[in-house]
C-alpha positions in Angstrom: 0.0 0.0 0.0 1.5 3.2 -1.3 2.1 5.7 1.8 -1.0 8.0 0.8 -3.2 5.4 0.1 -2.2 4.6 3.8 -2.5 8.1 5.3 -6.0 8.6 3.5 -7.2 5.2 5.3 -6.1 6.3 9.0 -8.8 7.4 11.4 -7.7 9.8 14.0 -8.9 8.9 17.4 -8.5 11.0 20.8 -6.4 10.4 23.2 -7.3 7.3 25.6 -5.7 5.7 28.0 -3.8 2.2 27.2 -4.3 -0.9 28.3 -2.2 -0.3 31.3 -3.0 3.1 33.2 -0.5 5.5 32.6 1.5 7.5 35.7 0.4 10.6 36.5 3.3 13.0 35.2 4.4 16.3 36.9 4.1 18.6 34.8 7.2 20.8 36.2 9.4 17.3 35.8 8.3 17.1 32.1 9.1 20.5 31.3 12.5 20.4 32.6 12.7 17.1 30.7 11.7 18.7 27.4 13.5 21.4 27.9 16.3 19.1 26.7 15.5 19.0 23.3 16.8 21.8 21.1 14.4 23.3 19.3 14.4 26.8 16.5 12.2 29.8 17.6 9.9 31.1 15.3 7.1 34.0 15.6 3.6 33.4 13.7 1.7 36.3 12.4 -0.9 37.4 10.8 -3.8 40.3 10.2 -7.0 40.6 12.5 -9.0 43.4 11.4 -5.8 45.1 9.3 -4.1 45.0 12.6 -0.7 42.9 13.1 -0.7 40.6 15.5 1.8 37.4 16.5 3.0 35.1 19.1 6.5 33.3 19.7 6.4 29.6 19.1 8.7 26.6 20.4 6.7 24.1 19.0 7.3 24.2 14.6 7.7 21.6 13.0 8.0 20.7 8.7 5.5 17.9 8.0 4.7 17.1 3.9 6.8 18.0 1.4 4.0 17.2 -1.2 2.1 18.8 -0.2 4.2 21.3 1.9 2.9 21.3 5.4 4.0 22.4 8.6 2.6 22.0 12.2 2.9 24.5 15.0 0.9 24.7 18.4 -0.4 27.2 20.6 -1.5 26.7 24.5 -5.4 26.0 24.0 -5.7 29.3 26.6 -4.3 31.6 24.0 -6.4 34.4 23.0 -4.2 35.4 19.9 -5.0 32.1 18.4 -8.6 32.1 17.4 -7.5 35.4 16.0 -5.3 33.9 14.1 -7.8 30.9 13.1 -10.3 33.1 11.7 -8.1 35.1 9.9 -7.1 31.4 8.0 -3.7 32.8 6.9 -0.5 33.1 8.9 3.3 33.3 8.3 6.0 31.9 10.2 8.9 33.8 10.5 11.8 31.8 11.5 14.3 33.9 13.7 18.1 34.8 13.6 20.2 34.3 16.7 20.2 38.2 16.9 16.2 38.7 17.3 16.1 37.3 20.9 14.1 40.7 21.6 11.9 40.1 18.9 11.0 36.5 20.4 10.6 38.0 24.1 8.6 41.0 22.9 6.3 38.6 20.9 6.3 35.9 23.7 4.5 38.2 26.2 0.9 38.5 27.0 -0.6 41.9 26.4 2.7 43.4 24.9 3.6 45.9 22.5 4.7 43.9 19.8 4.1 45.4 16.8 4.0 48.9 18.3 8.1 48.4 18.1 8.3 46.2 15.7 9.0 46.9 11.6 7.5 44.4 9.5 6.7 43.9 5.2 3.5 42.2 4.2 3.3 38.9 2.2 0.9 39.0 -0.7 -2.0 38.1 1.3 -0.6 40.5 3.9 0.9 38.6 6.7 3.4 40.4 8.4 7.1 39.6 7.8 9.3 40.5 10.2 12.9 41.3 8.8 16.3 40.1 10.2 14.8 36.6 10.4 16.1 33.7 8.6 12.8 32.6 6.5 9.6 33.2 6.5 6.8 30.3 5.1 3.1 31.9 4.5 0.3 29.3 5.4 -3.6 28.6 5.4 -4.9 26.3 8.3 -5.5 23.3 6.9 -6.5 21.8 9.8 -6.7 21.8 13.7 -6.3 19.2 16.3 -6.8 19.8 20.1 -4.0 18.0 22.0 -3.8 18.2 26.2 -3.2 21.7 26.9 -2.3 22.3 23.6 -3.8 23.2 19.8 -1.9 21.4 16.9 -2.3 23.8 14.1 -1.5 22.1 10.4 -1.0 25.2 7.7 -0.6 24.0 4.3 2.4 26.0 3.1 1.6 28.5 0.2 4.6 31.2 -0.4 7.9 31.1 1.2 11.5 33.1 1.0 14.9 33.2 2.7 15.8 36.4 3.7 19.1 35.6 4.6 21.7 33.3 5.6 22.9 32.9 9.4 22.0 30.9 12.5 19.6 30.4 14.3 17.6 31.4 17.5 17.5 28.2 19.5 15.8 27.8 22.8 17.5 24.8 25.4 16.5 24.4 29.0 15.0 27.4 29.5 17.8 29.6 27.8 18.7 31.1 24.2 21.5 30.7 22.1 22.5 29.6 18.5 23.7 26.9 16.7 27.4 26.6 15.4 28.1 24.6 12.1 31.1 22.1 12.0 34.5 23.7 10.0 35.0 21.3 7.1 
C-alpha cells in the first residue's frame, strides 16, 4: 500500500488511556525534561481586522513535502490564536540568533509587539518580520486539540529566505545559536 493510500485510510482517534493506566506525570518534571530537546524559535503572524498581530512559538515543525505542510501549536488558553484561526492565513517567521528581543517582545501576554516592531507584508498581507532567517506563509488546513495544547497544520503557500545565518535556539530554558562544523 503506497504511503497516501495509507495516510487517507487512517482514522484519527482521541487520546485514551492504554491498556495499562498511565502514571500521573508532573508537569514541572516534564518541562525540565523537554526542555532538553533543542528546538528553532519562530514567531507566527498574521492580520486581524488590518491590525498585526503574533505570538513566539517553540513548537514548529516541517511535515509534507508534497504537499508542503507544517505543524505549529499554541496553548489552547491563547487568546491570539482564534484570531489567528479566523483570519485562515498566517506566516511563520523563522528567527536569527540576533532577534532574541523580537521573540521576548512577541512571547509576552498583552505586549507591545508590533507597536516596536518593523515588518513587510506577504501578498496576502501577513506580516514579515525582517532580520529573520525565513519566512513560510500558510492557510490552516486543519486543527487538532491535543492536552493543553492546539496542533495547528498550515498548508504551506509562499515562502523566502531572507538571509543566511544561524539560528535562534531555545534549550532548557535559555537562548543561544547553533554553530556549524568547520569542514
Amino acid at each position: 500500500m503506497a504511503i497516501n493510500d495509507y495516510a487517507k485510510s487512517i482514522e484519527v482517534y482521541p487520546l485514551a488511556a492504554p491498556f495499562f493506566l498511565a502514571p500521573t506525570i508532573d508537569s514541572t518534571d516534564y518541562q525540565h525534561i523537554m526542555g532538553y530537546f533543542a528546538t528553532g524559535v519562530a514567531v507566527i503572524t498574521t492580520l486581524h481586522h488590518s491590525q498585526p498581530i503574533g505570538f513566539t512559538a517553540h513548537t514548529f515543525s516541517a511535515i509534507s513535502r508534497d504537499p508542503a505542510l507544517i505543524s505549529c501549536c499554541a496553548g489552547d488558553g491563547a487568546t491570539i490564536w482564534p484570531l489567528i484561526e479566523a483570519a485562515s492565513t498566517f506566516c511563520v517567521n523563522i528567527l536569527s540568533e540576533k532577534q532574541q528581543n523580537i521573540s521576548h517582545i512577541f512571547s509576552r501576554a498583552g505586549g507591545v509587539r508590533f507597536q516596536t516592531t518593523e515588518y513587510s507584508r506577504a501578498t496576502s498581507g501577513t506580516p514579515i518580520l525582517p532580520g529573520g532567517l525565513a519566512w513560510i506563509e500558510c492557510s490552516v488546513a486543519a486543527l487538532y486539540p491535543a492536552g493543553d495544547q492546539l496542533i495547528v497544520l498550515g498548508r504551506v503557500h509562499q515562502m523566502e529566505t531572507l538571509q543566511e545565518g544561524k539560528p535562534l535556539v531555545a534549550y532548557r530554558g535559555q537562548f543561544g545559536t547553533f554553530e556549524m562544523p568547520s569542514d
